[in-house]
C-alpha positions in Angstrom: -2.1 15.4 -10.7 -4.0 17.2 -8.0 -7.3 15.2 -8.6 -5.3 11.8 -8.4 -3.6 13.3 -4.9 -6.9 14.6 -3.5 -7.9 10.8 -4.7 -5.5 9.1 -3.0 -6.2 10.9 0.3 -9.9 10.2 0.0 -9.3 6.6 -0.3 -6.6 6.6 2.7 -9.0 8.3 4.9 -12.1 5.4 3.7 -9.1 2.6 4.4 -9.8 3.6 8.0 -13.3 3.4 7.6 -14.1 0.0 5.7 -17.6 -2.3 6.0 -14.9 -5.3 7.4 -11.3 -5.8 7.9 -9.8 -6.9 4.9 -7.8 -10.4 4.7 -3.9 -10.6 5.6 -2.6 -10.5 2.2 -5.4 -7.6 1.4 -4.0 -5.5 4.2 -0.5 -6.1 2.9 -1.3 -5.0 -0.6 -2.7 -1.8 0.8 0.6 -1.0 2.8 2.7 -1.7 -0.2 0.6 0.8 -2.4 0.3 3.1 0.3 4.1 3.3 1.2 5.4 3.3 -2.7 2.8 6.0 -3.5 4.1 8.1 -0.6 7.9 6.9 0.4 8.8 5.0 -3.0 11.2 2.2 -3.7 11.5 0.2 -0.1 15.4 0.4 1.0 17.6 -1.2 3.4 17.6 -4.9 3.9 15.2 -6.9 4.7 14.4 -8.1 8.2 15.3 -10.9 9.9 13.9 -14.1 10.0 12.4 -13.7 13.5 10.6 -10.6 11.9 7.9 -12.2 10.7 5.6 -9.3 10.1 8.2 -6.7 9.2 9.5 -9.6 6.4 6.1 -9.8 4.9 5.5 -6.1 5.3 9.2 -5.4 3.0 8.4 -8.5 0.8 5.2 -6.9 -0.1 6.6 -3.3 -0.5 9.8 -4.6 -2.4 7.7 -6.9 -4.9 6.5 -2.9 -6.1 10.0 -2.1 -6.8 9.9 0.5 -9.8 6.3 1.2 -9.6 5.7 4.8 -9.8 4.1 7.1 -7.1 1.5 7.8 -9.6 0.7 4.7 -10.6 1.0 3.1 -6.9 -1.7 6.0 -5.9 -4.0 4.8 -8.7 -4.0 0.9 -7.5 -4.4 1.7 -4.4 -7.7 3.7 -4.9 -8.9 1.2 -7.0 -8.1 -1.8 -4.6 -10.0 0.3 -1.7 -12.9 1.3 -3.9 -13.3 -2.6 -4.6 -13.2 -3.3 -0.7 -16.1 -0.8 0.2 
């Protein structure tokens, strides 16, 4: 459990820190992973239509609905590690 944590923290830090910036729907993947490892299920409604951003941002999140942290923390290393 620790490893995986230390992990996941290595691989946020390297998401800073990447060759090039990944594509749109890349960068949404890694905010989905990133906030179900660390916040969980997304709540509240989703935004409005003049949102566009926040829409795609809670579409992306909510699509990981019942994911656990765990395993949200694991896809999200391995998506990074694939992007260095």
């Amino acid at each position: 459990m620790a490893d995986l944590q230390a992990a996941f923290e290595k691989a946020v830090a390297e998401s800073k820190t990447l060759p090039e910036k990944p594509d749109n729907m890349t960068l949404l993947k890694i905010y989905a992973l990133y906030k179900q490892a660390t916040v969980g299920d997304v709540e509240g409604s989703r935004p409005g239509f003049t949102d566009m951003v926040g829409r795609a941002k809670w579409d992306a999140w909510n699509a990981l609905k019942g994911q656990s942290a765990d395993e949200a923390k694991q896809s999200y290393i391995d998506l990074i590690e694939s992007l260095k």
